[in-house]
N, C-alpha and C positions, 0 to 999 in steps of 0.2 A: 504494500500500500504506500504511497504517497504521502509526504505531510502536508498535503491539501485535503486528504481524505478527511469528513468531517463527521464521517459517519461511528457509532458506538464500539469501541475496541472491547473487546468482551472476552474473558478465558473461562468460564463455564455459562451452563445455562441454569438459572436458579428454577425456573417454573416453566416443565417441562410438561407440553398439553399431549405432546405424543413421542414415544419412544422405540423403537423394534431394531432388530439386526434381522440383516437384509443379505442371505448366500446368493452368489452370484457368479458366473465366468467370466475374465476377464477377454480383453482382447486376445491376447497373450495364450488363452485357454485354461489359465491358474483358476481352482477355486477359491474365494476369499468371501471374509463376510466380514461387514461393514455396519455401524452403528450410525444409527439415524435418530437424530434427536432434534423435533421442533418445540421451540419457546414459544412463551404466549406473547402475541404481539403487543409491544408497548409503545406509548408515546412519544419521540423525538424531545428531548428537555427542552420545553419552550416553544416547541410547535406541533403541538397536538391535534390544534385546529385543520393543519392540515398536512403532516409526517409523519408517519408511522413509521415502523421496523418490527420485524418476525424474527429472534434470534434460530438458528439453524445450522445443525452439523450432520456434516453426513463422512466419517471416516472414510479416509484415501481416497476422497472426492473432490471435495471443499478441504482451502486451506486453512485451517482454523475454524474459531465461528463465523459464518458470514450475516450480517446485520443487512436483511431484508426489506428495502424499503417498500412502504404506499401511500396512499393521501387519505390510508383510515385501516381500523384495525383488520377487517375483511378483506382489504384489498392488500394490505403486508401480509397476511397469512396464504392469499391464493399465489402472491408472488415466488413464497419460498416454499409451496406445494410444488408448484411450477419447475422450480428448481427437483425434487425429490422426482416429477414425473419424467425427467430429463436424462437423471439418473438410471430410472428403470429402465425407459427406451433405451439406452447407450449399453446395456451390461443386458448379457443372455440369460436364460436358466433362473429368473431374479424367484428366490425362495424368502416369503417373508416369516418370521418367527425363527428364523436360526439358531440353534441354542437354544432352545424353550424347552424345558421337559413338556411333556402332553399332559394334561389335567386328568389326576387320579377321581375317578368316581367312586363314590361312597356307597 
């Protein structure tokens, strides 16, 4: 990033709306799985009226967190959905729940 970038520099995500790992094949043909985690969209400090941001990580994708912008909370969270649906297109095989044991029934 640039030090013009004026968008939210962020190392975790405190309030996470959705979270899953995500197996996949690489270009490459590697299997890997990748951790995907969306924040709940917040307001830009001081312009809420009309700047949002969706905090967003998606492991060996995104470098770091990527600070999502929109001009309201709906519109920052479809943006860094956008990003996630981009992700699937791009990568074969996309298995979501990787890692999940299966839910024991009682």
């Amino acid at each position: 990033m640039s030090n013009h970038d004026w968008r939210p520099r962020l190392t975790t995500i405190d309030d996470p709306i959705a979270e899953d790992h995500w197996s996949h094949t690489t270009q490459e043909g590697e299997t890997k799985v990748s951790r995907i985690v969306v924040g709940r969209p917040q307001p830009l400090p001081g312009e809420a009226d009309r700047a949002w941001y969706c905090p967003l990580s998606i492991e060996g994708y995104l470098p770091g967190i990527k600070c999502v912008m929109g001009v309201g909370p709906v519109d920052a969270l479809m943006n860094a959905m956008t990003l996630v649906r981009r992700f699937f297109e791009e990568h074969s095989d996309v298995a979501p729940r990787a890692g999940v044991p299966p839910r024991q029934e009682s």
